[in-house]
C-alpha positions as CSV (number, residue, x, y, z in Angstrom):
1,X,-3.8,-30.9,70.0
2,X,-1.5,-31.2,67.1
3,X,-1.6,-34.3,64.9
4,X,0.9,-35.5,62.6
5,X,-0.8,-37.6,59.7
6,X,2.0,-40.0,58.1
7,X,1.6,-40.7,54.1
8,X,2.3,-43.7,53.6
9,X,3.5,-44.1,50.0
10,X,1.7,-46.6,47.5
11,X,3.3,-50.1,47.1
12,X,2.2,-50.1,43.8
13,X,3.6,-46.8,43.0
14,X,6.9,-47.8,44.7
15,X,6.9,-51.0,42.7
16,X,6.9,-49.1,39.6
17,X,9.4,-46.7,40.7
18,X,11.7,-49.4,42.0
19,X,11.4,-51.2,37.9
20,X,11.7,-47.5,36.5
21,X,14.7,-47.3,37.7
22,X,16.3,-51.0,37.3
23,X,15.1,-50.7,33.5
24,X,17.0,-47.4,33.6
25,X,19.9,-48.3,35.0
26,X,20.7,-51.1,32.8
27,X,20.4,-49.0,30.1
28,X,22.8,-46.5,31.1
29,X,25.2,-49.7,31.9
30,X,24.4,-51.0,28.2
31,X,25.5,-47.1,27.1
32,X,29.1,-47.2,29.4
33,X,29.9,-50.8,28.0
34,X,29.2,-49.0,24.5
35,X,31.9,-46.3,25.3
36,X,34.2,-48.5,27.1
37,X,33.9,-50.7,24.2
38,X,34.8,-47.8,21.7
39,X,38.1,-46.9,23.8
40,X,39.0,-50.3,24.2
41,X,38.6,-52.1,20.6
42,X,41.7,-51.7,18.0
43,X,40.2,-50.3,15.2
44,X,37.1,-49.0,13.4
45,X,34.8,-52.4,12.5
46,X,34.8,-53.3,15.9
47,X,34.6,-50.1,17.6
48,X,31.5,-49.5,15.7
49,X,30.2,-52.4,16.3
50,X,30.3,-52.2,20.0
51,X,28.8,-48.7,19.9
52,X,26.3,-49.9,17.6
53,X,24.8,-52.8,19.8
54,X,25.1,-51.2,22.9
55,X,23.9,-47.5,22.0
56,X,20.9,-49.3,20.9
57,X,19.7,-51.7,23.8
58,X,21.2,-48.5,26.3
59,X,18.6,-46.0,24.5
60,X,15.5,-48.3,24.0
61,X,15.9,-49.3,27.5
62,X,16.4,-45.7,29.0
63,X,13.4,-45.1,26.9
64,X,11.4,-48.6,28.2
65,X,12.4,-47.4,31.7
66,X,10.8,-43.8,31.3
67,X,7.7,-45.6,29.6
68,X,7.6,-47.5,32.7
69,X,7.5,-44.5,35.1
70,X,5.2,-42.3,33.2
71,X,2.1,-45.1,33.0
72,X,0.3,-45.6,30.2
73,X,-0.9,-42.4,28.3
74,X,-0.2,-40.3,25.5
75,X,3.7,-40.0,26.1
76,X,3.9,-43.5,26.4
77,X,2.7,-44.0,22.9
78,X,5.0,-41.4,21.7
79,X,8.2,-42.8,22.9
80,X,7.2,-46.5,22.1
81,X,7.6,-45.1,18.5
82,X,10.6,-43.2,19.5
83,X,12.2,-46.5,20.5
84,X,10.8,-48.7,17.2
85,X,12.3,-45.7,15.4
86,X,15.9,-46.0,17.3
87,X,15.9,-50.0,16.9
88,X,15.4,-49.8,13.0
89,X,17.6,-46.3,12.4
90,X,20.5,-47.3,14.5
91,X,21.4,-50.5,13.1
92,X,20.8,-49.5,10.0
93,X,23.1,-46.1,10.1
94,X,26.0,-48.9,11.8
95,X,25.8,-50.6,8.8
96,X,25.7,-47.4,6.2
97,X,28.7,-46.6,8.3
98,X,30.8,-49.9,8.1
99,X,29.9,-50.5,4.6
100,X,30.9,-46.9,3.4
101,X,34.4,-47.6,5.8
102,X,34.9,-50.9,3.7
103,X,34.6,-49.5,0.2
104,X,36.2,-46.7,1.1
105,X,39.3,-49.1,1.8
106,X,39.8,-48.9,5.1
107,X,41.2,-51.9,6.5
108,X,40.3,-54.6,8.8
109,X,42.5,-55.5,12.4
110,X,44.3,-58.6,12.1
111,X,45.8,-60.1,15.1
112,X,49.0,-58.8,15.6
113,X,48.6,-55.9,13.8
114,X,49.3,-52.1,15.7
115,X,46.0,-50.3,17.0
116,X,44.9,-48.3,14.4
């Protein structure tokens, strides 16, 4: 006679796949607000700024999210330092960038002003 076992899968597993993903996801919203923000914005300070916020919590999210799903090991260790690299080196390269665009001369938007 032939049987047909059925797997059921693991709530637990499922749970953490369902958060995987929600973690995920948020972070690759956080990274399309980013670009949306950097087409919509009129010029360079606030472009950057948009980018610079959002690239961030997009990326240590994505990475939070994979950290998540993988469980607690080795990797996990590895990109927890990968994200508390990304959350000091991004900011900080935002604001080498803004501050070198500012000495540099480059002007700030005023209201009214064209898009630069």
């Amino acid at each position: 006679m032939l049987t047909i076992d059925i797997i059921t899968p693991d709530p637990l597993l499922t749970l953490i796949n369902i958060l995987a993903t929600i973690v995920m996801s948020m972070g690759a919203f956080f990274m399309v607000v980013g670009s949306v923000g950097l087409l919509k914005f009129p010029d360079f300070y606030t472009r950057l700024h948009a980018t610079g916020k959002c690239d961030t919590m997009g990326q240590i999210l994505i990475i939070v999210g994979c950290m998540i799903y993988q469980g607690f090991d080795f990797i996990t260790v590895k990109l927890f330092f990968v994200s508390a690299f990304y959350l000091f080196a991004g900011p900080a390269a935002t604001h080498a960038l803004m501050k070198a665009a500012y000495f540099t001369g480059l002007k700030v938007w005023k209201k009214g002003d064209p898009k630069m």
